[in-house]
KOLTITI-218477 format. One record per residue: x, y, z of N, C-alpha, C in turn; residue in three letters. Coordinates in pm, whole numbers, padded with zeros to 5 digits, always signed. Example, Ala and Ser with C-alpha at 12.3 -4.5 7.8 and 13.67 -1.06 7.14 Angstrom:
BEGIN
+01319-00569+00780+01230-00450+00780+01320-00330+00780ALA
+01285-00225+00708+01367-00106+00714+01290+00003+00787SER
***
This chain:
BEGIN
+12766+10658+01246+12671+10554+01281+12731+10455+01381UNK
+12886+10437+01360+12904+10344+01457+12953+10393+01599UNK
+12996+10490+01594+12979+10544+01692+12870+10587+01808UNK
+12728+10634+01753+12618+10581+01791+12567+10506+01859UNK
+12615+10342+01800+12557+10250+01833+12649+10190+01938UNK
+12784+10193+01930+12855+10209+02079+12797+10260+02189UNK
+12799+10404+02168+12724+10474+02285+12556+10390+02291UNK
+12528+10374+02215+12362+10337+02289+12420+10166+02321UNK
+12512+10092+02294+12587+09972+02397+12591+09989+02512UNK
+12690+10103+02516+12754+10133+02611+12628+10158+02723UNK
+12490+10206+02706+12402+10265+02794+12317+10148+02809UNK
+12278+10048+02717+12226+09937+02713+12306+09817+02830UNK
+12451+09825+02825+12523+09758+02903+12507+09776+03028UNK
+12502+09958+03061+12478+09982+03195+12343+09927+03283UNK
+12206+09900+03173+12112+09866+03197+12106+09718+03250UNK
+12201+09637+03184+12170+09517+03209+12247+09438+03290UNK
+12352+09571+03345+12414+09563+03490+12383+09554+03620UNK
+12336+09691+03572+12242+09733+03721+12129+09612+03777UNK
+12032+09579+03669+11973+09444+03702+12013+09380+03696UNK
+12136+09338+03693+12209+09191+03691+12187+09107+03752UNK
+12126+09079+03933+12065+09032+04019+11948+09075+04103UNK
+11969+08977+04155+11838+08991+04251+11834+09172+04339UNK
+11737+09222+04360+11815+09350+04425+11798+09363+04562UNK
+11679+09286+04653+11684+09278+04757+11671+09137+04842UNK
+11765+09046+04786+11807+08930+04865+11902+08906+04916UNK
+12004+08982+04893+12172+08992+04978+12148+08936+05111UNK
+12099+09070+05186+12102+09061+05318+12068+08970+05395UNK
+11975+08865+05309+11921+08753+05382+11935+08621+05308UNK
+12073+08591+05247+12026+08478+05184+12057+08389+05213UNK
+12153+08355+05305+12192+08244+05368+12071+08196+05498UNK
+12000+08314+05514+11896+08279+05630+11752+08257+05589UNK
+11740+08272+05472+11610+08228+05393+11684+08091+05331UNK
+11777+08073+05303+11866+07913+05285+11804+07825+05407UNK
+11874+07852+05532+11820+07758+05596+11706+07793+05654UNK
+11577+07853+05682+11494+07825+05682+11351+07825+05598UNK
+11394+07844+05463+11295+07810+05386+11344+07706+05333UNK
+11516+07673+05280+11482+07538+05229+11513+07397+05334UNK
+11497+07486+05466+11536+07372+05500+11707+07309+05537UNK
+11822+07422+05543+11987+07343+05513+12030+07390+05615UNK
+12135+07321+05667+12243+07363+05783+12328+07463+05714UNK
+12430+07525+05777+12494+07588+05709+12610+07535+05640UNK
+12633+07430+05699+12747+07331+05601+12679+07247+05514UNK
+12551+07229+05497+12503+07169+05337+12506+07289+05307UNK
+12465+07388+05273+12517+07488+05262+12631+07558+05149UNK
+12719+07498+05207+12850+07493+05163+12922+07379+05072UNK
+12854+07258+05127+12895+07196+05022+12789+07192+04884UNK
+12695+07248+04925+12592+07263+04788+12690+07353+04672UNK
+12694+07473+04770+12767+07556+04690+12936+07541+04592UNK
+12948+07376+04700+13074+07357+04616+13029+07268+04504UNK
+12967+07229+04533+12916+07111+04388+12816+07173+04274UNK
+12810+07249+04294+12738+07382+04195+12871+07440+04131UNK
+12962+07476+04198+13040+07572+04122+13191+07434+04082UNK
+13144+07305+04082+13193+07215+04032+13178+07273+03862UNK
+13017+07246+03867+12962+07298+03711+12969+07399+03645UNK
+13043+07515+03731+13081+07595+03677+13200+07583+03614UNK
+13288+07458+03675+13447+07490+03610+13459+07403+03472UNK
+13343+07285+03492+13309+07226+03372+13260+07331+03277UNK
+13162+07433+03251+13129+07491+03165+13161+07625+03101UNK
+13227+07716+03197+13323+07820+03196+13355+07822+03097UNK
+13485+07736+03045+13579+07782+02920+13500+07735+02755UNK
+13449+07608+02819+13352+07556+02687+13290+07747+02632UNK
+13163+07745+02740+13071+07856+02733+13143+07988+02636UNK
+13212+08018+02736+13332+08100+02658+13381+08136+02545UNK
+13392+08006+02555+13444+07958+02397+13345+07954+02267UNK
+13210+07937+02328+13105+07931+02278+13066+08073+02205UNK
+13066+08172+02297+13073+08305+02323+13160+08340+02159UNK
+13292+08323+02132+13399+08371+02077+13342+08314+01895UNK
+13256+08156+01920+13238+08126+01785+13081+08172+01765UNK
+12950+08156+01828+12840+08211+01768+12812+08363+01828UNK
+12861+08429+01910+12829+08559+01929+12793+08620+02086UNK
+12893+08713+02125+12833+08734+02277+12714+08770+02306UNK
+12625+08777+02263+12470+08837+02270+12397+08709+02235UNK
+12424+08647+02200+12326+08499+02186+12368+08476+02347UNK
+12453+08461+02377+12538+08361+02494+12431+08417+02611UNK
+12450+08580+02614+12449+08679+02703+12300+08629+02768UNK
+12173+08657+02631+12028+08634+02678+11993+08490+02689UNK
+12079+08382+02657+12087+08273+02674+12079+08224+02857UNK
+12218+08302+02878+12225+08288+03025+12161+08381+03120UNK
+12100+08486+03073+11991+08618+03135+11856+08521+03141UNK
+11812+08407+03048+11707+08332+03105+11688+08254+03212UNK
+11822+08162+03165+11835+08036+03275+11848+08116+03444UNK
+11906+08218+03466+11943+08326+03560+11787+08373+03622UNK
+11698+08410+03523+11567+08450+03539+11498+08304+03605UNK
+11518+08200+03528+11459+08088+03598+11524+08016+03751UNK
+11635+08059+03765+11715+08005+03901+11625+08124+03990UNK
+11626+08243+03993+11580+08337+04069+11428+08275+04132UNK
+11337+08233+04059+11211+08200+04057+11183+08073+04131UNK
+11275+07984+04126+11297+07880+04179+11377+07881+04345UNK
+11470+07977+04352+11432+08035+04459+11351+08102+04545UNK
+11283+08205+04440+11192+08250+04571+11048+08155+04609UNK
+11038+08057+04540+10949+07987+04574+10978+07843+04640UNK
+11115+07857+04661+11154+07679+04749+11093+07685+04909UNK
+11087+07533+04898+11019+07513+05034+11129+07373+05055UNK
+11184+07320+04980+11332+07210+05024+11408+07216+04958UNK
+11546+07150+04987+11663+07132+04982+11695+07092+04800UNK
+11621+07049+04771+11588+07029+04613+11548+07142+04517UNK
+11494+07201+04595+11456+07343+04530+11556+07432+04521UNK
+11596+07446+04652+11785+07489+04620+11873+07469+04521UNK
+11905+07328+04509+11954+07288+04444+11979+07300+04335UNK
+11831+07249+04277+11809+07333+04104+11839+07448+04087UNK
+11783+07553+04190+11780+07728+04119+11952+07739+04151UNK
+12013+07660+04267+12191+07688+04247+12221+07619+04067UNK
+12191+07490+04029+12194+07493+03912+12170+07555+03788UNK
+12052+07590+03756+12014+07708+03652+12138+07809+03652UNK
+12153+07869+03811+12213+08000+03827+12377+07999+03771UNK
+12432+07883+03844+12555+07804+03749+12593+07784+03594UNK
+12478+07733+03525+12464+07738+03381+12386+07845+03316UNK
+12335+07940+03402+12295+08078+03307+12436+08209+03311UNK
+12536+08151+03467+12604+08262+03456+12737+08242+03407UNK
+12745+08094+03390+12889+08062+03302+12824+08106+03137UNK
+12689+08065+03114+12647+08148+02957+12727+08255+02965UNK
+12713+08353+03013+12707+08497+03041+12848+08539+03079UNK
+12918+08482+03157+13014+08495+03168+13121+08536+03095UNK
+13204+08652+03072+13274+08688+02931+13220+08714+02850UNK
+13150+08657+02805+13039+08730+02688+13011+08850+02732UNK
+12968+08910+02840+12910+09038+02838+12998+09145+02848UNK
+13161+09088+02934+13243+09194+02951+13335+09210+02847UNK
+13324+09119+02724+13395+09083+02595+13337+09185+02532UNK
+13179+09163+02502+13087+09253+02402+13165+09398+02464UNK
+13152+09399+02575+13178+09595+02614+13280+09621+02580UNK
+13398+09541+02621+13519+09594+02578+13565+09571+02403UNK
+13493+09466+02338+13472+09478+02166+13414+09634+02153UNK
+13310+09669+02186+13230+09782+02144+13323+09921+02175UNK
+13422+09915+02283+13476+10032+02291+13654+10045+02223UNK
+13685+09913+02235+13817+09907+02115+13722+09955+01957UNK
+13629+09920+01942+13586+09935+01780+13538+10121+01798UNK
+13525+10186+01879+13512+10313+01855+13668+10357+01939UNK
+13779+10295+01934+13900+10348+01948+13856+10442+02163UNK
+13811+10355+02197+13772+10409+02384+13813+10298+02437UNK
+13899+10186+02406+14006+10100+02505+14026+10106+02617UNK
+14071+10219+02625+14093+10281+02759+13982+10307+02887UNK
+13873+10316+02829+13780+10352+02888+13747+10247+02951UNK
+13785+10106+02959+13700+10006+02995+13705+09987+03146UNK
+13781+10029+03216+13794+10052+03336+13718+10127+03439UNK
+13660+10256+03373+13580+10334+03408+13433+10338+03398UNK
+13407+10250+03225+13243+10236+03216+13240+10129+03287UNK
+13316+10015+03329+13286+09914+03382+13219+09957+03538UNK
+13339+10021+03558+13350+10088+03698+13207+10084+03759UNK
+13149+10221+03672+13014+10297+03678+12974+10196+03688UNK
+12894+10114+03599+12777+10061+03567+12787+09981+03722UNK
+12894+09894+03718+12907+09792+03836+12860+09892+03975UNK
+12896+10018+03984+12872+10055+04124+12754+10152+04096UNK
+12668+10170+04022+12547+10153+03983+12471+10112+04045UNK
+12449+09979+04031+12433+09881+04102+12398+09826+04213UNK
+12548+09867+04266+12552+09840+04402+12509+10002+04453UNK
+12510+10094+04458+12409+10200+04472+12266+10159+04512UNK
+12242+10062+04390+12082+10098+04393+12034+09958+04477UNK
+12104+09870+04488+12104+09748+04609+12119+09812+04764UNK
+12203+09857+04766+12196+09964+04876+12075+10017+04943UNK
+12023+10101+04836+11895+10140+04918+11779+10020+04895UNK
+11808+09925+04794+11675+09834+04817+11721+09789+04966UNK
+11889+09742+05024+11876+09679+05133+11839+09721+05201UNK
+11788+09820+05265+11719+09922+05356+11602+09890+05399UNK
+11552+09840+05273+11392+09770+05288+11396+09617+05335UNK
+11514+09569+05290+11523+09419+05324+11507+09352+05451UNK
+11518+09441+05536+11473+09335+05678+11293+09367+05694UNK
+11273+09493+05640+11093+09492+05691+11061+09395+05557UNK
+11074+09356+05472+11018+09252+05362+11056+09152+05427UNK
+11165+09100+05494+11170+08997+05520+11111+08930+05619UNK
+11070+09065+05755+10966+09044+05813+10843+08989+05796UNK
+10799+09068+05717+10678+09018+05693+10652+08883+05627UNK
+10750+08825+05542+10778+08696+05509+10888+08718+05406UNK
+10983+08614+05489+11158+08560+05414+11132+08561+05273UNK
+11028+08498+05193+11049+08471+05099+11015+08640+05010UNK
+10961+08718+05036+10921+08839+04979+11033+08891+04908UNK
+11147+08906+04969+11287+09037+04916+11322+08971+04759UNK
+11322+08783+04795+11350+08734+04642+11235+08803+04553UNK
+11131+08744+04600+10981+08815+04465+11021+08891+04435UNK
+11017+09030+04513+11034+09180+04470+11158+09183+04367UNK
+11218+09060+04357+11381+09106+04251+11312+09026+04141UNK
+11230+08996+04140+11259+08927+04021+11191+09008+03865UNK
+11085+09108+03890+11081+09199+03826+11190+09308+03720UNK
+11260+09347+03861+11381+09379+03805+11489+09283+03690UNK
+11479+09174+03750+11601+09107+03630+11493+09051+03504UNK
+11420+09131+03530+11336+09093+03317+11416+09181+03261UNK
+11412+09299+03316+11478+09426+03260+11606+09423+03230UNK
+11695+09340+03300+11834+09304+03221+11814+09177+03142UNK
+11693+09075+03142+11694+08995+03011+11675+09089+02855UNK
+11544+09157+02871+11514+09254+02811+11592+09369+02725UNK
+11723+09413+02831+11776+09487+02746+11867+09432+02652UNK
+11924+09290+02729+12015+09229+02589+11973+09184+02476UNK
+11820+09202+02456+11778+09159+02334+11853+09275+02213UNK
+11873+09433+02298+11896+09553+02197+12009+09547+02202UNK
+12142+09454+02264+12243+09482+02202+12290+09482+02051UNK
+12409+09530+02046+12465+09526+01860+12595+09464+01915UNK
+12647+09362+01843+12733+09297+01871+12797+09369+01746UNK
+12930+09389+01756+13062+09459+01703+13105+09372+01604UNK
+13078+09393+01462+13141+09315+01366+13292+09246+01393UNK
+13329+09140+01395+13427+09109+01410+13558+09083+01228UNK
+13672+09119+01239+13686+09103+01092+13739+08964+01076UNK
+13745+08903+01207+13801+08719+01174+13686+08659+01256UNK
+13626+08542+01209+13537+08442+01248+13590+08316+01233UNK
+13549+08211+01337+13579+08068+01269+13438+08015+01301UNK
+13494+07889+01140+13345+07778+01172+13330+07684+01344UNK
+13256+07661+01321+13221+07527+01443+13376+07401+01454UNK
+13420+07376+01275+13513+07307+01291+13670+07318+01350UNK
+13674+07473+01342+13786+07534+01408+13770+07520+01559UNK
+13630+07531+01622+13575+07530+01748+13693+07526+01856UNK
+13742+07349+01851+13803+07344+01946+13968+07361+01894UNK
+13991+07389+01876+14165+07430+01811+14173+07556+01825UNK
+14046+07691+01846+14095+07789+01939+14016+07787+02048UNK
+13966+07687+02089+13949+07697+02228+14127+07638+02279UNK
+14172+07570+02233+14296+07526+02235+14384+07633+02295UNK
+14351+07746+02162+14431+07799+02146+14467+07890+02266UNK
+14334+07985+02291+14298+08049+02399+14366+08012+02563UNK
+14313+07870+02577+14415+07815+02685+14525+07814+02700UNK
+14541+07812+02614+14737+07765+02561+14774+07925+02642UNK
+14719+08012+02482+14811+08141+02559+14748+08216+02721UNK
+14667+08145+02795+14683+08196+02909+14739+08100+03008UNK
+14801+08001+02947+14912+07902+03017+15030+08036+03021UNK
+15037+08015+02900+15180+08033+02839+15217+08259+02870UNK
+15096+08278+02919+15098+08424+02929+15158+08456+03102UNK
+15267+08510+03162+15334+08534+03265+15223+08614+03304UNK
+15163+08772+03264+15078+08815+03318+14953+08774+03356UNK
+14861+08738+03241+14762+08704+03284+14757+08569+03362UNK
+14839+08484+03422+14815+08397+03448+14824+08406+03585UNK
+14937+08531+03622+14941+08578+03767+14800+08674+03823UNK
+14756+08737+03691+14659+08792+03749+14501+08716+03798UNK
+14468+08598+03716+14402+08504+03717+14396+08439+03832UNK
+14495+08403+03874+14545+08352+04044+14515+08453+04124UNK
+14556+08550+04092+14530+08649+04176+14393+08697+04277UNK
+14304+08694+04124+14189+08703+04116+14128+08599+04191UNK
+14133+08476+04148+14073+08376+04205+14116+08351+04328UNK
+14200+08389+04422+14249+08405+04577+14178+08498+04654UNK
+14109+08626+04586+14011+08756+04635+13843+08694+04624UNK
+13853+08608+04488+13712+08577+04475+13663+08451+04559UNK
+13750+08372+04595+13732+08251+04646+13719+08312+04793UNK
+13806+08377+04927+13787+08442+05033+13665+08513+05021UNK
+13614+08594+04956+13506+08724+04966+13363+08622+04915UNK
+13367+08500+04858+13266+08399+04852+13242+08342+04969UNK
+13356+08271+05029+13340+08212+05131+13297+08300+05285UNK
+13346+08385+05259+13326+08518+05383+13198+08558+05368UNK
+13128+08591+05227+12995+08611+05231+12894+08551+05335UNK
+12921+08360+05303+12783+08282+05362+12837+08295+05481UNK
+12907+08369+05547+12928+08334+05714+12878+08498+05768UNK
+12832+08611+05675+12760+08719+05728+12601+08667+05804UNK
+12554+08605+05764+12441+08598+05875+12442+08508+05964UNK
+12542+08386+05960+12578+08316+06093+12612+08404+06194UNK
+12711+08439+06122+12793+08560+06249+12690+08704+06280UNK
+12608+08759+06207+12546+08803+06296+12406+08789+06367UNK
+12373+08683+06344+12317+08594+06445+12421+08563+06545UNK
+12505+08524+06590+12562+08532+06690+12633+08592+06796UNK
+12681+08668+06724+12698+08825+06816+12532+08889+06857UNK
+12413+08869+06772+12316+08945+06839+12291+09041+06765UNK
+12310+09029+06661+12246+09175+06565+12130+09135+06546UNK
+12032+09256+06540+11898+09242+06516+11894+09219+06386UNK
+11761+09144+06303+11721+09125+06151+11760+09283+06091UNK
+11716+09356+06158+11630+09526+06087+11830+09546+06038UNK
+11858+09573+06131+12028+09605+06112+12092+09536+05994UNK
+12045+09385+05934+12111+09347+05799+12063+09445+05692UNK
+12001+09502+05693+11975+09612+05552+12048+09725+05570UNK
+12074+09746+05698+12221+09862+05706+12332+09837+05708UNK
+12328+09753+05742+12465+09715+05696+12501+09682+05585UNK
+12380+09630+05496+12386+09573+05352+12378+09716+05296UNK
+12382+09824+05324+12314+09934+05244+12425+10025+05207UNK
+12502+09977+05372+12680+10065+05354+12787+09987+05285UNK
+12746+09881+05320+12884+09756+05272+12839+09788+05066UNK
+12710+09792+05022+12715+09850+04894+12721+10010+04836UNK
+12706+10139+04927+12769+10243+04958+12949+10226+04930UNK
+13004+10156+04993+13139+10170+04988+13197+10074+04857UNK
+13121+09957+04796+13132+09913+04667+13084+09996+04534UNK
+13020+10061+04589+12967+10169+04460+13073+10267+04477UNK
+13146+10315+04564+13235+10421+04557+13376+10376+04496UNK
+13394+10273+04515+13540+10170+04488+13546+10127+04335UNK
+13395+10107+04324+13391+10033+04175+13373+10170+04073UNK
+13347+10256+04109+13282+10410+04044+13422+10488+04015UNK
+13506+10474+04114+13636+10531+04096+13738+10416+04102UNK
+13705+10316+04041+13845+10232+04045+13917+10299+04002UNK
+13929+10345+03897+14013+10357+03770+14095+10511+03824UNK
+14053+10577+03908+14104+10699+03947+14206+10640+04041UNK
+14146+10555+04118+14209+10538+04309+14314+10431+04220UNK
+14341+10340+04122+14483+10300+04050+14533+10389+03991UNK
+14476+10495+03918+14582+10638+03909+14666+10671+03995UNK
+14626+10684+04114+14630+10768+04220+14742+10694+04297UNK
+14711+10532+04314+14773+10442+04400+14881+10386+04351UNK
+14853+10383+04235+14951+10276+04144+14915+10152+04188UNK
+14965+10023+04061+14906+09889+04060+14991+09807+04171UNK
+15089+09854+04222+15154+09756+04346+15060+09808+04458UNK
+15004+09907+04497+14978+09959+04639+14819+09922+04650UNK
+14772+09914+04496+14627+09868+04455+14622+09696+04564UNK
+14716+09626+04450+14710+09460+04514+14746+09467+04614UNK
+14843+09534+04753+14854+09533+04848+14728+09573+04886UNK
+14682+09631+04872+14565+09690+04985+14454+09608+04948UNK
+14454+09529+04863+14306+09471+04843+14341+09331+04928UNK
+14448+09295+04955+14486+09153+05020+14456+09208+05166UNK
+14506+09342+05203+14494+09378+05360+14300+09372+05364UNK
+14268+09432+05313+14103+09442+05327+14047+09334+05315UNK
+14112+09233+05314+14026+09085+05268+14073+09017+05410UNK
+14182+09023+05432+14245+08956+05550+14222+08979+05707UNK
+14249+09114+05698+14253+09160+05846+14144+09158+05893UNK
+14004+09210+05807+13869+09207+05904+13812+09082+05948UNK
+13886+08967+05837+13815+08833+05865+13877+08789+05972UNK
+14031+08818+05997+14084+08745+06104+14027+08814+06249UNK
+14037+08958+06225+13980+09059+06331+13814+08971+06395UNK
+13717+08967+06311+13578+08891+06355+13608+08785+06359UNK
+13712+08683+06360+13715+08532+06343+13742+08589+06554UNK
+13834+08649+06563+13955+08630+06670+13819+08761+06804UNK
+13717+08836+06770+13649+08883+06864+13547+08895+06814UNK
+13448+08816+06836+13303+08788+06803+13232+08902+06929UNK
+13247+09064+06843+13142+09138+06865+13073+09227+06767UNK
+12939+09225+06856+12857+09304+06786+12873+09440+06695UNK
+13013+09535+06729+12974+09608+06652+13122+09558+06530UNK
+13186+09489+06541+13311+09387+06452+13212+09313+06314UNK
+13050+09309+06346+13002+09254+06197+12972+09396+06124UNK
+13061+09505+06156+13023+09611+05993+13158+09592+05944UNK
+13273+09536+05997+13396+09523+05935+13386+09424+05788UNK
+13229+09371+05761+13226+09302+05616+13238+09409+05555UNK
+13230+09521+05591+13177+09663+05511+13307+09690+05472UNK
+13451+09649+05512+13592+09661+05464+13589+09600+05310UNK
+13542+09477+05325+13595+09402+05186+13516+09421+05131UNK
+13434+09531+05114+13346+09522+05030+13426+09650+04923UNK
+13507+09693+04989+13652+09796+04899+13673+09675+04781UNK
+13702+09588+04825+13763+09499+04741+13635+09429+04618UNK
+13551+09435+04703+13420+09388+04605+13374+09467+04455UNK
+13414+09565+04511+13364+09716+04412+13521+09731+04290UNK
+13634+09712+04363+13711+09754+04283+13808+09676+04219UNK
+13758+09522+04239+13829+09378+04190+13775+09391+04051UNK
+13643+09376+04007+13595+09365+03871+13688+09470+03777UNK
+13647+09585+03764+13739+09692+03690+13885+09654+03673UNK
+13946+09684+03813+14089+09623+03811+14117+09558+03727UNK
+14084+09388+03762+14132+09252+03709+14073+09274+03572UNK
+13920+09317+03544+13879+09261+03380+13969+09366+03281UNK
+14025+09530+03325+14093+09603+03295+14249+09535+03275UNK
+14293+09479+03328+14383+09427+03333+14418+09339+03211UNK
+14308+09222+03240+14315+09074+03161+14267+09129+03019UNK
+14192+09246+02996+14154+09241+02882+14284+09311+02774UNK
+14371+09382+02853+14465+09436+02788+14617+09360+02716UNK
+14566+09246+02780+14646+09095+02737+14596+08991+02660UNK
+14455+09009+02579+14390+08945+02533+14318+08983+02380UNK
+14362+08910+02296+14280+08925+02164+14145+08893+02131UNK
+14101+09012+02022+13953+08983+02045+13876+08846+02002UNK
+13999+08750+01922+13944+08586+01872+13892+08525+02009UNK
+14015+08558+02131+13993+08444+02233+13968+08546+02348UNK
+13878+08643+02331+13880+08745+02468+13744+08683+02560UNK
+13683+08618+02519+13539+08545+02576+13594+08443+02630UNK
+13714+08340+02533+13792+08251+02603+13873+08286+02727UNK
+13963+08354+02718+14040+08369+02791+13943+08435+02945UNK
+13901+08508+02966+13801+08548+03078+13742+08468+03121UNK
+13706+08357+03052+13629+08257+03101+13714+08136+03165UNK
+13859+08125+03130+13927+08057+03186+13986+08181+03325UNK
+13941+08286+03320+13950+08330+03461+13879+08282+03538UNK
+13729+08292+03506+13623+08235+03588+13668+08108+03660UNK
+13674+08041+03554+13683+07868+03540+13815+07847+03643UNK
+13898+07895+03665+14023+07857+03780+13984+07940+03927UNK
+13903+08071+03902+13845+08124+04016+13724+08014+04086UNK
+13630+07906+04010+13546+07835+04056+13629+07714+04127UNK
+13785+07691+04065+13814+07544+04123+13876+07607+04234UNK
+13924+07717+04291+13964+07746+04377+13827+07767+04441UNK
+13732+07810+04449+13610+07794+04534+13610+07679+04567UNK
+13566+07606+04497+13544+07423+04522+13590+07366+04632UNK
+13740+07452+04649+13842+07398+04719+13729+07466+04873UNK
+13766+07609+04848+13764+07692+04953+13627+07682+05034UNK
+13537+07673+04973+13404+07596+04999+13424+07511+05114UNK
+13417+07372+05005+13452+07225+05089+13552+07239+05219UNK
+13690+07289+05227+13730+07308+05322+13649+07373+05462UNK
+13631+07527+05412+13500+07587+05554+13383+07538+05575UNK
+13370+07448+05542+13241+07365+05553+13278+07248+05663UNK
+13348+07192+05617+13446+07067+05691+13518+07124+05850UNK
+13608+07288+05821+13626+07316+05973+13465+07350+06005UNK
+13390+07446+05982+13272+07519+06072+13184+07386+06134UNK
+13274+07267+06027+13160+07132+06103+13249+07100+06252UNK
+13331+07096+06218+13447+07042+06293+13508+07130+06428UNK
+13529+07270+06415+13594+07367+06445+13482+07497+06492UNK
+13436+07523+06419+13324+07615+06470+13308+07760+06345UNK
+13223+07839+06373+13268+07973+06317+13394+08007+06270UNK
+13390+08051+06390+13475+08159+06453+13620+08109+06448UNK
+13684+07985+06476+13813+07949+06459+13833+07910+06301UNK
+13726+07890+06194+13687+07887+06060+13731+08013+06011UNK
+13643+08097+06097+13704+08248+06019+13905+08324+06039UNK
+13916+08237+06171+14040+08268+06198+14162+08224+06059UNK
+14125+08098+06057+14236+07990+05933+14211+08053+05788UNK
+14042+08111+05787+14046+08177+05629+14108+08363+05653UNK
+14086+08407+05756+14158+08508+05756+14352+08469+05772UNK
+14408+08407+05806+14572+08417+05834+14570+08340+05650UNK
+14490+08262+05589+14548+08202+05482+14579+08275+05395UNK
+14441+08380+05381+14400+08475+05287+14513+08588+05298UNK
+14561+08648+05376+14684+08717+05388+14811+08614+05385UNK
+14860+08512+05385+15003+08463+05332+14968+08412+05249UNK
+14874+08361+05177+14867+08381+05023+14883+08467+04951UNK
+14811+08534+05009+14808+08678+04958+14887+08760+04932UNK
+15019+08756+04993+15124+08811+05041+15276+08708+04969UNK
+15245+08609+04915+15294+08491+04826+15299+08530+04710UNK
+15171+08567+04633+15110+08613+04522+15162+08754+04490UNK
+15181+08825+04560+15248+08960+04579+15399+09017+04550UNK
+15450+08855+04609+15602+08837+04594+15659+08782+04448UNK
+15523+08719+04436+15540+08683+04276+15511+08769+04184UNK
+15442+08845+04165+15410+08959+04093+15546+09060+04108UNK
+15618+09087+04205+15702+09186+04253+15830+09174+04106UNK
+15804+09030+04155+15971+08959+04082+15972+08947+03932UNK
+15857+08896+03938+15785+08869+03765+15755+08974+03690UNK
+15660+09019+03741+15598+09116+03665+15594+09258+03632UNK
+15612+09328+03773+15613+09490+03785+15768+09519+03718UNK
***
């Protein structure tokens, strides 16, 4: 029986992956930003930093939340507020409207956050498949991006006909991942604490990913890939608006750049077989670095499919890192501890945000993209040296 109900997790999980977002707003969302609500591209940016302010406030709480009443409360908790940010987007007409649905989206996905990749990896330690978490993650995640793929295809004729359409059309889809977390089975746990223990292992949780050499390098790690590949995102439709790409062309490009994340995220777990974990983190720092500095340093037209590089890194960061962190983490504080991944990956946004906002005001694009491409590789390459010495 319990085995069973793993496997129908395990297929339930994949469900509420795949809808996890919107499915055909990628390609255009920084350009339905500024002209449906109205924003430059540096409010923009600092919106986005004061949004994911609230993320670093609620992260570990949430988390933590997660660890004492249950990842499946947390999960459809934050699958609503997520459902209501979506809606509030596709219907803004100002800068306020933004605002809020960036809010909702902030406090439905720090809910959610850990909770959902906690529940999967609870459900497959309790049928003795540990191991596996690398691989179902894999799938489901490039799933996903598969099936975004071909919605982006459609995304420039919807958007034609009106910007706001590609959001509508998604929002159907993410009932279906509120929906399926109602059928999860959350994994008996054999230790619980009350509310009064609450914060003494949220304590605790922190403590040992202070005090943990690995996960704390990998956490950094993480949050150096997620903070670049955020910030690199909102500058895909500046930049190709400026080189001259036609609208129709963002859905092909959105269609391959998730083509090559579905292949990365589908076989993580093989291509770190294959690579081993030093040649893994080297190559995910080169794919983050070089294309940004490459389009920062020659603003041409056919240099905007080189987003289609880091999108290697997009597909095969999740598996990696949550494979990683979860193998350093107990199941009391495994909602905690992930969530204090999040939560140091958002203050490094904050940072990374506010900064490209401040040069692209100041500096431009293009010499913007130059300083986040050379940083992103000697950080990168910092982080590397530390791992070398420390850890491997």
């Amino acid at each position: 029986m319990e085995k069973q109900s793993g496997e129908r997790n395990v297929l339930l999980y994949w469900l509420y992956v795949v809808f996890n977002e919107p499915l055909f707003w990628g390609p255009v969302v920084i350009a339905s930003l500024q002209k449906l609500a109205h924003m430059r591209l540096s409010e923009i940016y600092y919106m986005e930093s004061a949004v994911v302010c609230i993320c670093v406030v609620l992260d570990i709480p949430f988390g933590s939340l997660a660890d004492l009443i249950g990842r499946k409360k947390c999960i459809i908790i934050g699958r609503i507020f997520l459902f209501g940010s979506a809606t509030f987007f596709a219907l803004m007409t100002a800068p306020i409207h933004a605002w809020v649905g960036n809010v909702l989206w902030a406090i439905g996905l720090t809910m959610q956050n850990g909770a959902d990749t906690a529940l999967l990896s609870d459900t497959l330690n309790k049928n003795g498949k540990g191991n596996d978490y690398r691989r179902v993650q894999g799938r489901a995640i490039g799933s996903r991006y598969i099936l975004i793929a071909f919605c982006s295809l459609l995304t420039g004729s919807f958007a034609g006909i009106n910007l706001r359409l590609p959001v509508l059309l998604g929002l159907p889809f993410m009932l279906i991942s509120l929906f399926t977390a109602f059928f999860f089975e959350e994994p008996a746990r054999t230790e619980r604490y009350s509310a009064g223990e609450h914060l003494d292992r949220l304590k605790q949780g922190i403590s040992f990913v202070i005090h943990s050499v690995e996960v704390r390098w990998m956490i950094g790690f993480a949050a150096l890939l997620a903070t670049t590949s955020k910030v690199w995102f909102f500058t895909y439709n500046p930049y190709f608006e400026l080189v001259g790409l036609p609208l129709t062309q963002y859905g092909v490009i959105f269609f391959c750049l998730n083509m090559v994340a579905w292949w990365s995220s589908t076989y993580a777990y093989k291509i770190e077989q294959y690579l081993g974990e030093r040649a893994c983190i080297v190559g995910m720092i080169l794919c983050i670095g070089i294309p940004i500095l490459l389009m920062g340093c020659l603003p041409f037209q056919p240099l905007a499919y080189l987003v289609i590089v880091q999108n290697v890194v997009r597909g095969f960061m999740s598996p990696f890192v949550g494979g990683y962190v979860n193998r350093h983490l107990t199941i009391t504080i495994r909602a905690t501890g992930l969530s204090a991944q999040s939560s140091i990956a958002n203050v490094m946004a904050i940072v990374g945000l506010s900064a490209f906002g401040f040069f692209t005001n100041t500096l431009g694009l293009l010499h913007s993209l130059v300083l986040l491409g050379i940083a992103a590789l000697v950080i990168g390459m910092l982080s590397y040296a530390t791992y070398a010495r420390k850890i491997a």
